[in-house]
Backbone as a chain_set.jsonl record, in Angstrom:
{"seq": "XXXXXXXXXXXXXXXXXXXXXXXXXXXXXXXXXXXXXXXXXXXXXXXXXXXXXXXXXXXXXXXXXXXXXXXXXXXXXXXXXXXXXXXXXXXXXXXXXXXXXXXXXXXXXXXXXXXXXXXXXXXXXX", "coords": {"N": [[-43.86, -18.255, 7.882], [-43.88, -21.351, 9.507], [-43.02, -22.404, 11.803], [-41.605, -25.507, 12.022], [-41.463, -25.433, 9.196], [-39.458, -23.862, 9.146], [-37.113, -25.272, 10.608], [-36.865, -26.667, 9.556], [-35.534, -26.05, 7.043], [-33.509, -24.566, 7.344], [-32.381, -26.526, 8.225], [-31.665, -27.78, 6.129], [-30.041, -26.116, 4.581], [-28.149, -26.012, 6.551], [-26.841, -28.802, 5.602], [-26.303, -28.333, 2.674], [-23.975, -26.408, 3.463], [-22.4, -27.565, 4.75], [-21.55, -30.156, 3.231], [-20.538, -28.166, 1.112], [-17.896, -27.043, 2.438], [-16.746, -29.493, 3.262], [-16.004, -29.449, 0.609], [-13.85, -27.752, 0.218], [-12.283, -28.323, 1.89], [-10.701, -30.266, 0.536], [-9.798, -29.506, -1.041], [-6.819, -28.45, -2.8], [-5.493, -26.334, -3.528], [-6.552, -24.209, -1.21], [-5.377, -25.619, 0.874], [-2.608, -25.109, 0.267], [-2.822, -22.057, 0.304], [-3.687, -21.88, 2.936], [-1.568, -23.253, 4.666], [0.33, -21.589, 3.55], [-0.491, -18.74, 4.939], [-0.654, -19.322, 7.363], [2.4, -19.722, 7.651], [3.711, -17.103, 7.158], [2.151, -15.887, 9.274], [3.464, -16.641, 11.237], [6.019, -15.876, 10.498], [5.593, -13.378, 10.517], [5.27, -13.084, 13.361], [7.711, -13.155, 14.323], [9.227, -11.415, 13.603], [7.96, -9.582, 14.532], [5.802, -7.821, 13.279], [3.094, -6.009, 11.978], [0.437, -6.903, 9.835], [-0.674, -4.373, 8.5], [2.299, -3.347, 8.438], [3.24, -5.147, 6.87], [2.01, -4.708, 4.621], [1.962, -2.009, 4.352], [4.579, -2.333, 3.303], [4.84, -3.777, 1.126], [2.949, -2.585, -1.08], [3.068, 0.641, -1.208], [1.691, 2.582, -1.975], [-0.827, 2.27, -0.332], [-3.659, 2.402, 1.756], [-4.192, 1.62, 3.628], [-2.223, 2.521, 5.495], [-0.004, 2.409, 8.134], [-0.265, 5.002, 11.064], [2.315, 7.698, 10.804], [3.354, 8.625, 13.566], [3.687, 6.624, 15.474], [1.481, 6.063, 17.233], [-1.728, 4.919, 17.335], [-4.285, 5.83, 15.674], [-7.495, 6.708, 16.268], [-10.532, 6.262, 15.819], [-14.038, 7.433, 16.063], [-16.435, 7.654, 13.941], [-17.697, 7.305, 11.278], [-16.609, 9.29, 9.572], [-13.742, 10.927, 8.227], [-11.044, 12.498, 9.81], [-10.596, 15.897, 9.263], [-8.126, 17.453, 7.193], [-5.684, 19.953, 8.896], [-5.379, 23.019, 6.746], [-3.576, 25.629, 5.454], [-3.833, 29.031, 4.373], [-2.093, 31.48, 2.916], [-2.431, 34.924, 2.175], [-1.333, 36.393, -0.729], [-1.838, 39.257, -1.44], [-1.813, 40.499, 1.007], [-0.412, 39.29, 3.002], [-1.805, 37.911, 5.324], [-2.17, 35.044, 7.132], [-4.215, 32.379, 7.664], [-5.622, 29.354, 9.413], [-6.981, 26.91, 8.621], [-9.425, 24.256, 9.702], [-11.95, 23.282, 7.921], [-14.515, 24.902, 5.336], [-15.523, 27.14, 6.346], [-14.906, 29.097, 7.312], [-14.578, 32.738, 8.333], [-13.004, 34.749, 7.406], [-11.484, 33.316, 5.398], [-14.531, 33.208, 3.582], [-14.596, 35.522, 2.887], [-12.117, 36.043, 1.492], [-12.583, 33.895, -0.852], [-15.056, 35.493, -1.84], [-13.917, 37.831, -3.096], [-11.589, 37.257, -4.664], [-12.023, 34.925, -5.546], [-12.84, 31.647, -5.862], [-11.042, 29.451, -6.453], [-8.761, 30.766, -6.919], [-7.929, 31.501, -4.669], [-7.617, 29.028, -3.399], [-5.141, 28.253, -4.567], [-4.124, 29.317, -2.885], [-3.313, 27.688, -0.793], [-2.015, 25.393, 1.741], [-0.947, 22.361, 3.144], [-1.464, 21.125, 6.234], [-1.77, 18.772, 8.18]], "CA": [[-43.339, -19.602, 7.794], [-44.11, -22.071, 10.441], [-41.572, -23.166, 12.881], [-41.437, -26.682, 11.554], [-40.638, -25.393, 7.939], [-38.217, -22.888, 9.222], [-36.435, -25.698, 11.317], [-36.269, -27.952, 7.891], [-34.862, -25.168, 5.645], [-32.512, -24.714, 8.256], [-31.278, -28.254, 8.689], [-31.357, -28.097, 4.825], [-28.726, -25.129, 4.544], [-26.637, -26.733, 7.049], [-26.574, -30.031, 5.008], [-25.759, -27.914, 1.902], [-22.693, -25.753, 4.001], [-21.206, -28.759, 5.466], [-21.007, -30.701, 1.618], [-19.275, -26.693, 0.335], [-17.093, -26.932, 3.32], [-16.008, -30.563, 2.667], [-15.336, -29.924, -0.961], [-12.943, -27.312, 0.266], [-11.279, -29.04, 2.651], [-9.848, -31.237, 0.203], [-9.155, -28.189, -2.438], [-5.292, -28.382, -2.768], [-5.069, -24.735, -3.428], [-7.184, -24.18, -0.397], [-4.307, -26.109, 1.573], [-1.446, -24.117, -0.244], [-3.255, -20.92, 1.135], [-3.878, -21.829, 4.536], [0.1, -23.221, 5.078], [1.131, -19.791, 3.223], [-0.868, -18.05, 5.659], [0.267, -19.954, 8.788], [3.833, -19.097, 7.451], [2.823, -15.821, 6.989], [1.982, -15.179, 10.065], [5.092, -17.35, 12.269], [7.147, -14.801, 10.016], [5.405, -11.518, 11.259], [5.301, -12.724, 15.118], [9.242, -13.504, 14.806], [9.693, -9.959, 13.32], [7.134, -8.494, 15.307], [5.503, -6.579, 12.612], [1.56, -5.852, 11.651], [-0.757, -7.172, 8.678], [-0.307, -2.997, 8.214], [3.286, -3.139, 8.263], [3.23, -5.867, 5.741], [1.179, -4.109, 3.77], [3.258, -0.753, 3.894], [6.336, -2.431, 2.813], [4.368, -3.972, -0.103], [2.14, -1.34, -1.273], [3.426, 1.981, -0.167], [0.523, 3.335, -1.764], [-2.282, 1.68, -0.182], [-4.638, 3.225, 1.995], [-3.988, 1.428, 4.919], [-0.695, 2.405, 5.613], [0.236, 2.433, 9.363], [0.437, 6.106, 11.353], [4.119, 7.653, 11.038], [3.837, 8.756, 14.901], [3.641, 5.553, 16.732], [0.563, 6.017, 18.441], [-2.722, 4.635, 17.311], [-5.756, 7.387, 15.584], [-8.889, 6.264, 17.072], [-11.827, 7.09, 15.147], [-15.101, 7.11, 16.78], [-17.381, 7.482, 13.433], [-17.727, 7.256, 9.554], [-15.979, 10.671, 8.997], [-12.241, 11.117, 8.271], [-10.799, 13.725, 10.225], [-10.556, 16.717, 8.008], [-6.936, 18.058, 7.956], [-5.263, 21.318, 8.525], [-5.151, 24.069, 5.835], [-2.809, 27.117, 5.981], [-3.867, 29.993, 3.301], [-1.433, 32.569, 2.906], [-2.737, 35.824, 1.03], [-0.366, 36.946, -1.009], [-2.055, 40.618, -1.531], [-1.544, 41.667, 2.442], [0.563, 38.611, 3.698], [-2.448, 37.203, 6.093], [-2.135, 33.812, 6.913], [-5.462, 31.405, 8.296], [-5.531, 28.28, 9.214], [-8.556, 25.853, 9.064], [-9.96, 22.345, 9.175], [-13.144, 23.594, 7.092], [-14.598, 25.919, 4.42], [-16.426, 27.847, 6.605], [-14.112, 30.43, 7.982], [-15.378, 33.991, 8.282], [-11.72, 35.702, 6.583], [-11.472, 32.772, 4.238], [-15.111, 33.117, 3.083], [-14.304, 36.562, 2.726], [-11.285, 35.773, 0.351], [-13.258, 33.647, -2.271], [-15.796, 36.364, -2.419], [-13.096, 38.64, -3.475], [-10.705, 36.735, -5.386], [-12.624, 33.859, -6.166], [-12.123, 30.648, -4.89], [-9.995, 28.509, -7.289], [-7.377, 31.376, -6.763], [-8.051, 31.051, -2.761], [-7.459, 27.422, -2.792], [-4.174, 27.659, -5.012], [-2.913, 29.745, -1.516], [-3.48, 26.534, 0.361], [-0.711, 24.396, 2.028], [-1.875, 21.112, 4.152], [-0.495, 21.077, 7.101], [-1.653, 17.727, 8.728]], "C": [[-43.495, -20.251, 9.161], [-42.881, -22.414, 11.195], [-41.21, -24.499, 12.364], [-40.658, -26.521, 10.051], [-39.221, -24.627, 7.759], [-37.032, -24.011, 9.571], [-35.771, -26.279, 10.072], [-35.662, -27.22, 7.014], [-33.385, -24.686, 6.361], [-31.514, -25.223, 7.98], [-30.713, -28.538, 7.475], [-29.833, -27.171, 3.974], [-27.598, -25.382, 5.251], [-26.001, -28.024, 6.273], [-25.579, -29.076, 3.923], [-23.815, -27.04, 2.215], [-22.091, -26.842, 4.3], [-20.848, -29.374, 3.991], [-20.277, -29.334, 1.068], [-18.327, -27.099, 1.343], [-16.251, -28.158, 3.314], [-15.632, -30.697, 1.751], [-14.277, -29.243, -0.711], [-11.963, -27.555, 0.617], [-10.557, -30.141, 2.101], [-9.208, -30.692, -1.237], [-7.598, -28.285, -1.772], [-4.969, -26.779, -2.527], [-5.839, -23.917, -2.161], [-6.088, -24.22, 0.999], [-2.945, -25.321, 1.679], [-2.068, -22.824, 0.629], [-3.066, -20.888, 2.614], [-1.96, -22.155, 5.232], [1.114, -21.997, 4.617], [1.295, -18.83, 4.338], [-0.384, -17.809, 7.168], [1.982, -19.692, 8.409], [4.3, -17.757, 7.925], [3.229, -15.191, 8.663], [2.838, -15.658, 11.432], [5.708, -16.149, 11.784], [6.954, -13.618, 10.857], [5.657, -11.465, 12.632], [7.214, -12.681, 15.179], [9.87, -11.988, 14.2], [9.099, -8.637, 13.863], [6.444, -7.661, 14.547], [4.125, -6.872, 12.611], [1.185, -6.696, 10.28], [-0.393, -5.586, 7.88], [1.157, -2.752, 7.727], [3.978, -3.934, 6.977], [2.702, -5.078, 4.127], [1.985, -2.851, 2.962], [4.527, -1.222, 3.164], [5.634, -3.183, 1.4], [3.514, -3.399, -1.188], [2.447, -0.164, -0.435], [2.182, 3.089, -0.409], [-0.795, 3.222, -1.589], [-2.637, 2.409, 0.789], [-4.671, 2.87, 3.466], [-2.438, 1.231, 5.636], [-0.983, 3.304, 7.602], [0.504, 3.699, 10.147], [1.765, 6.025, 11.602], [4.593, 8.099, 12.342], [4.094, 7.892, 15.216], [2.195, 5.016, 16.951], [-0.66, 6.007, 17.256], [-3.833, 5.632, 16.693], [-6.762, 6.419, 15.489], [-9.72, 7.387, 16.335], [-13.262, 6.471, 15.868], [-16.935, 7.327, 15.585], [-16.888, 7.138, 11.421], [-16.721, 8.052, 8.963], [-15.082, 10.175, 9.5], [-11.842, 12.157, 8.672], [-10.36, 14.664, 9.188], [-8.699, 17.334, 8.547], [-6.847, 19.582, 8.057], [-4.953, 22.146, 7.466], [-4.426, 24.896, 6.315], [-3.082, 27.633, 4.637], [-3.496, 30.862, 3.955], [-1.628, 33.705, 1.65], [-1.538, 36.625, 0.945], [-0.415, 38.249, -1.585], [-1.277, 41.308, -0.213], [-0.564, 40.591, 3.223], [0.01, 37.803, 4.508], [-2.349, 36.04, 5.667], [-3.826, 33.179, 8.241], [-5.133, 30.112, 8.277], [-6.815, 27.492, 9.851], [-8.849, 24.834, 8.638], [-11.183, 22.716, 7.829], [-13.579, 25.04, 6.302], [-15.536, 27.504, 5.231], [-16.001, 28.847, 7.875], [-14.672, 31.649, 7.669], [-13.991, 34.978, 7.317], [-11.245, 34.708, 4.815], [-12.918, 32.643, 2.828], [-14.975, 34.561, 2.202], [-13.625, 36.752, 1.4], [-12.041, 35.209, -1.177], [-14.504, 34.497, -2.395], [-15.346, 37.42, -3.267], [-12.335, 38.335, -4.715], [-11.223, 35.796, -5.579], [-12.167, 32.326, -5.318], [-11.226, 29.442, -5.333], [-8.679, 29.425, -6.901], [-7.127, 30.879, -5.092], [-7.087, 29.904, -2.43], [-5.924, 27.105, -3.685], [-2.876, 28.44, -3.813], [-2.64, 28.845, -0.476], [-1.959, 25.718, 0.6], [-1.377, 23.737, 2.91], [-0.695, 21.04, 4.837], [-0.168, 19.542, 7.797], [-2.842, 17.234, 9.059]], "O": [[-43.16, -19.496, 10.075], [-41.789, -22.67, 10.689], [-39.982, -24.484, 12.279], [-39.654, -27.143, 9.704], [-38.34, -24.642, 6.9], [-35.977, -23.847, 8.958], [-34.594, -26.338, 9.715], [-35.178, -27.834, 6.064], [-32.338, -24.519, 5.736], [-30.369, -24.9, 7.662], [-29.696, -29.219, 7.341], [-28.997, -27.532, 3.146], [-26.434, -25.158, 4.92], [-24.791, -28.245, 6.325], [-24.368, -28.987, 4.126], [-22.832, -27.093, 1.477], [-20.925, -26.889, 3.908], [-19.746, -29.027, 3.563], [-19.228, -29.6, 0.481], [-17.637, -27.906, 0.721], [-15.034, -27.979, 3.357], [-14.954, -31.687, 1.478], [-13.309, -29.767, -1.262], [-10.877, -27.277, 0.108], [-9.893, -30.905, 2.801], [-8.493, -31.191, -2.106], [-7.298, -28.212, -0.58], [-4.375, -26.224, -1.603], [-5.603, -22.712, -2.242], [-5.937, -23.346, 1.853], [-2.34, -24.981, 2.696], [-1.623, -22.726, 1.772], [-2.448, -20.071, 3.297], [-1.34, -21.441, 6.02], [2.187, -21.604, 5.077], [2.313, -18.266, 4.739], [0.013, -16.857, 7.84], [2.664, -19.429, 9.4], [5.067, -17.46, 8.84], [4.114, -14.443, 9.08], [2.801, -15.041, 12.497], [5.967, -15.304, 12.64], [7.735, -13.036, 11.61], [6.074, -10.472, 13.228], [7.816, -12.157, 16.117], [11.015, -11.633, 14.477], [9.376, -7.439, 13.803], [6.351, -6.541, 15.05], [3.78, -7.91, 13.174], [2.209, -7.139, 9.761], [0.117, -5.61, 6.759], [1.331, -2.048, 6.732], [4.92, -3.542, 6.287], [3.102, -5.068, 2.963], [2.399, -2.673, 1.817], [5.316, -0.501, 2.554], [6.338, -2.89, 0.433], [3.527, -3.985, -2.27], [2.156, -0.014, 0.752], [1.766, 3.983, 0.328], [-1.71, 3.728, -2.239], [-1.871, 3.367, 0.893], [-5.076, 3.62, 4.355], [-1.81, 0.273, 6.087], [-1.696, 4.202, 8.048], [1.724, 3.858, 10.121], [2.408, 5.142, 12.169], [5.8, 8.11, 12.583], [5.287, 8.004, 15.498], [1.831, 3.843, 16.869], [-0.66, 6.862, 16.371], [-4.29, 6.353, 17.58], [-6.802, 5.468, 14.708], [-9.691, 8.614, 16.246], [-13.466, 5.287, 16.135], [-18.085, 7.232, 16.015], [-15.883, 6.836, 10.778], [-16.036, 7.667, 8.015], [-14.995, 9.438, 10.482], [-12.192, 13.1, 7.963], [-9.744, 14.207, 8.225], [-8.222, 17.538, 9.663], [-7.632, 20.36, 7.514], [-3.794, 21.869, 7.157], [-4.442, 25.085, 7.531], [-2.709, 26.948, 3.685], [-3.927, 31.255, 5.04], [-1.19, 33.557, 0.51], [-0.904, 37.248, 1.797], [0.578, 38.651, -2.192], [-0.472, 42.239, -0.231], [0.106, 41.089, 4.127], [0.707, 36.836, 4.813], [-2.374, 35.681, 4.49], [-4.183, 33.643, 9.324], [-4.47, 29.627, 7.361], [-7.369, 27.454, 10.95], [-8.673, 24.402, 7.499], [-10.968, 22.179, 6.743], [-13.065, 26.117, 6.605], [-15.977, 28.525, 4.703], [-16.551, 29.186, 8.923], [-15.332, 31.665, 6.63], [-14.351, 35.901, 6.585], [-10.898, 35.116, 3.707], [-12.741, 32.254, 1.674], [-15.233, 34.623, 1.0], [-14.114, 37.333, 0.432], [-12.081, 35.814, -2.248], [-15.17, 34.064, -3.335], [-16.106, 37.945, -4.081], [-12.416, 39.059, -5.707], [-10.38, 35.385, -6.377], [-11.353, 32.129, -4.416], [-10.787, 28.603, -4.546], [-7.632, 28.855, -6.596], [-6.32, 30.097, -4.59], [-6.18, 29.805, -1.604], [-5.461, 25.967, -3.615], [-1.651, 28.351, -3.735], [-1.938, 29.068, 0.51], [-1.063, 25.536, -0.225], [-2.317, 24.258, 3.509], [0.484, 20.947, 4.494], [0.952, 19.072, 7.992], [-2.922, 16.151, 9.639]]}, "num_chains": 1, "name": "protein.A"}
């Protein structure tokens, strides 16, 4: 595409966004939202709370519910930290504890006992 036709398809998408953007701006329910919102969010600074904390107290079982330490978990990729396991064998009493399946005493176990039994010795720790 030429520079000239790019500039005009451009100028032509801004024409079109600015006419959406003016029809909104005179949407009532548009208005209602935005003074909700601005409410909204006077309320949370005068109570000091989060978007999160809002959230928690309205959905307790949503997904973005706020850590119960205090302090912040910083994730640095895609992956969810895996938690702690504790399997306690209840043949000899040994107890393991591991983030992942790929323990050398627990692989051990579901070779033995299988691993649906294995995994009904599990307790999550954290």
């Amino acid at each position: 595409m030429s520079l000239i036709n790019e500039y005009r398809a451009t100028e032509e998408a801004i024409k079109e966004l600015q006419a959406r953007l003016q029809n909104l701006q005179q949407d009532d329910k548009l208005q209602k939202e935005l003074e909700f919102e601005g409410k909204l969010r006077t309320l949370m600074g005068e109570y000091q709370k989060s978007l999160r904390d809002i959230i928690a107290l309205l959905d307790p079982d949503s997904k973005l519910k706020a850590p119960r330490g205090g302090a912040a978990v910083k994730t640095t990729g895609t992956k969810r930290a895996r938690k702690v396991k504790q399997y306690k064998n209840p043949h000899n009493g040994e107890i393991i504890e591991t983030k992942g399946g790929n323990h050398k005493t627990l692989k051990e176990w579901k070779a033995k006992w299988g691993g649906d039994e294995v995994e009904s010795w599990a307790t999550l720790l954290g």
